[in-house]
C-alpha positions in Angstrom: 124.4 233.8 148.6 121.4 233.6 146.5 119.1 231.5 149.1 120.8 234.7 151.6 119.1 237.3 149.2 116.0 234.9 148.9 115.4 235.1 153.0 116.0 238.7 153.8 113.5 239.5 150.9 111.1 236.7 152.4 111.3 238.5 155.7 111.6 241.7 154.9 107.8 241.1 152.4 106.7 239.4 156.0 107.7 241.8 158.6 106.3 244.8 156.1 102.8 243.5 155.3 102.3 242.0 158.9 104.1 243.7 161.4 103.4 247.7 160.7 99.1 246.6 160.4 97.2 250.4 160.7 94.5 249.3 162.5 93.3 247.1 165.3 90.5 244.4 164.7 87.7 246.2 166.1 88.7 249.6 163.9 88.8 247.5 160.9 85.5 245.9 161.9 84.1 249.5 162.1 85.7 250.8 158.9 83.8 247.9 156.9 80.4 248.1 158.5 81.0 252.0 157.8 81.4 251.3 154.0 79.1 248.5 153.8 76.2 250.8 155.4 77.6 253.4 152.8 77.2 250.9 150.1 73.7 249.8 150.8 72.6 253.7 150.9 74.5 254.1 147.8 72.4 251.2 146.0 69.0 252.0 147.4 69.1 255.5 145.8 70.2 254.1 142.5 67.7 251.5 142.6 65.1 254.2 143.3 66.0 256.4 140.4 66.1 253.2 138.4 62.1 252.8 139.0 61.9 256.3 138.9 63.1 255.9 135.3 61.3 253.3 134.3 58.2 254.6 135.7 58.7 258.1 133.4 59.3 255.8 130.5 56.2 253.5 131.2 53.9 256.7 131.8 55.9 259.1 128.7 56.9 256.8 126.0 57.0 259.6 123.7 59.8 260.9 125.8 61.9 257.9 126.7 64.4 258.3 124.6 64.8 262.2 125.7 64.4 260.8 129.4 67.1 258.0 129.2 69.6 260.4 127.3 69.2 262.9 129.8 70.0 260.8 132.5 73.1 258.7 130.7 74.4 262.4 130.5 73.8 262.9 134.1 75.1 259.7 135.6 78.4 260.6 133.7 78.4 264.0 135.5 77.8 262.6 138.5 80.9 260.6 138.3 82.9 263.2 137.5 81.6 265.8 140.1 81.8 262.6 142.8 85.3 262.5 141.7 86.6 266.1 142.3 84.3 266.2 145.4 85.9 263.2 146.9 89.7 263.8 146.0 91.0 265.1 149.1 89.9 261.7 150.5 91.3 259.3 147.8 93.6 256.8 148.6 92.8 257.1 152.6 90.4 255.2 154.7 87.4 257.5 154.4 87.7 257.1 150.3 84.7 254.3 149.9 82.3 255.8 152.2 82.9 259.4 150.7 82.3 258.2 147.1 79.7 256.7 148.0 77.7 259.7 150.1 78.3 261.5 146.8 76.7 259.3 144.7 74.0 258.5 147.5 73.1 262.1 147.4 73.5 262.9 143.5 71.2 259.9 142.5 68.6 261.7 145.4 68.9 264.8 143.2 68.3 263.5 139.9 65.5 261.0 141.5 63.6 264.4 142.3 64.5 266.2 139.1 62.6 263.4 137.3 60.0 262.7 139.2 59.1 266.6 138.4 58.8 265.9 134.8 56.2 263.5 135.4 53.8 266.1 137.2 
């Protein structure tokens, strides 16, 4: 009876995670070069505010500290506003690449922002 209970669960964990699959190969294939892309973006801006960053601190020493706080405070708003922005999409397919325009578009902002102080 046990070894019973033992296969229908087996199947049961088979047919489940195999045989109800959402999406084709080539929709999957799309999906990941979709978030990968969205990734990429996502990284390029950051590491563009990074130099930003660093620039302002090479050129305004005096003001690094005042700088890098500001933007600590900043990065943690951006992950909150990126949050509530995003949460009709968590949890579905279009979550990654959501989260990631956010944050794509928020670094852009505080980019500009910063390289204002510098004028």
């Amino acid at each position: 009876m046990k070894r019973m209970i033992q296969h229908v669960i087996f199947y049961c964990l088979i047919y489940s995670a195999g045989g109800h699959a959402a999406f084709t190969e080539p929709e999957i294939s799309q999906l990941q070069a979709i978030n990968d892309n969205s990734e990429k973006e996502m990284k390029s801006s950051l590491n563009l505010l990074k130099e930003t960053l660093n620039r302002l601190a090479k050129d305004m020493p005096e003001r690094k500290k005042e700088i890098l706080d500001l933007s600590l405070s900043w990065n943690k708003t951006i992950e909150k506003k990126c949050q509530v922005k995003i949460h009709d999409s968590l949890n579905t397919d279009a979550e990654i690449a959501e989260r990631n325009a956010c944050l794509t578009s928020e670094y852009k902002l505080e980019k500009e922002f910063m390289e204002k102080i510098n004028l």
